[in-house]
Residue, then its C-alpha position, 0 to 999 in steps of 0.5 A: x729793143x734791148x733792154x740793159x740790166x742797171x746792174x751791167x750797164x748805166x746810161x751815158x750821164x745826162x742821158x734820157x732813157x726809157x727804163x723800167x720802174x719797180x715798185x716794191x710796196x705795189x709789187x708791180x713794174x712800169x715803163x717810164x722816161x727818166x733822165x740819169x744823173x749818176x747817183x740818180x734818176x730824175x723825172x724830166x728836166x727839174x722833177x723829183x729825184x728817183x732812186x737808182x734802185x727803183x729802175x730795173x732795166x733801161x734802153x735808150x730812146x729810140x731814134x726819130x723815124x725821118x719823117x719824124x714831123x708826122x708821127x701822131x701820139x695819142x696820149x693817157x692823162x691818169x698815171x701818164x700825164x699825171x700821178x693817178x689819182x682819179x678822180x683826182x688829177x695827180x702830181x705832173x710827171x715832168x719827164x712825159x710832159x717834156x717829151x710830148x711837148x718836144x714831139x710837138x715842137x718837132x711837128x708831131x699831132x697829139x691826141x690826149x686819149x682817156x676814159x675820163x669824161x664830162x666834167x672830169x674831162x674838162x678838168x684834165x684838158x684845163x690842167x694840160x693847158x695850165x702845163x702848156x699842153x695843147x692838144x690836136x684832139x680830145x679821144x677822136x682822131x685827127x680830122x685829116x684822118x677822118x676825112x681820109x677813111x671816111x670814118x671816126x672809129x672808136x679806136x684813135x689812130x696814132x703811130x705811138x701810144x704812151x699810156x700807163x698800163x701798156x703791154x711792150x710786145x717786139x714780135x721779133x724779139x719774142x719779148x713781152x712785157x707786163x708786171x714783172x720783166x724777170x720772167x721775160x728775161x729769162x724766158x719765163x711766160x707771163x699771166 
């Protein structure tokens, strides 16, 4: 995966993308989906508008794998699904929203995987429903895969992992990422 500079390049008009967001009031960076509209981004199809200078870097979308049909996401509520407001549920983020719904319809499984539990839990899967979000699972994994190993392990199997607080590691790369991409970009380390 390489990431693109938004001062060198800028995606194709229309075009969704995987970029890095900056915030400069938390003094901290995230990995977002955004569509690019030219002037601007936006968050999914008719979300809120996001400033060119608030994204950083960007890559395209990866191409499916070609059994695409059989790719599990497991995926976060809090600052993921929705704006983190825990225990409050958050304003949607459109663009997650439709993407993992278009997995779905795609023939993808979705586990939603969260440390939220009891009521609060009740509440998000409630909240998915109401945005047409229906998942496979509630953090456990798939029954075919329980059957499979003959064990529910505490960690759910997935083959993409779409949560807020994620590290971006590409081993052949040598690139990790984490609060800030500048350090990675020029070779620096990060704590």
């Amino acid at each position: 995966m390489e990431w693109i500079n938004i001062e060198d390049r800028r995606p194709k008009i229309g075009e969704a993308a995987l970029v890095v967001r900056v915030s400069a009031i938390q003094k901290s960076s995230y990995v977002d989906i955004l569509r690019f509209e030219g002037a601007h981004w936006r968050d999914g199809a008719t979300g809120p508008k996001v400033l060119l200078s608030q994204v950083a870097y960007w890559t395209p979308l990866p191409k499916p794998p070609k059994n695409d049909t059989d790719l599990i996401y497991a995926v976060d509520f809090d600052g993921t699904l929705c704006v983190d407001r825990y225990p409050e549920i958050g304003e949607p983020r459109p663009g997650v929203i439709e993407f993992i719904k278009a997995e779905q319809a795609r023939g993808a499984k979705l586990i939603l995987w969260t440390c939220r539990g009891g009521e609060q839990l009740e509440a998000a899967v409630t909240w998915c429903k109401e945005q047409g979000i229906k998942f496979d699972t509630v953090n456990e994994n798939l029954p075919e895969h329980i059957a499979l190993y003959n064990n529910d392990c505490r960690k759910v199997y997935a083959d993409r992992y779409i949560d807020d607080r994620n590290i971006i590691v590409d081993i052949e790369g040598t690139l990790i990422l984490k609060g800030s991409i500048a350090a990675a970009t020029q070779g620096g380390t990060h704590e």
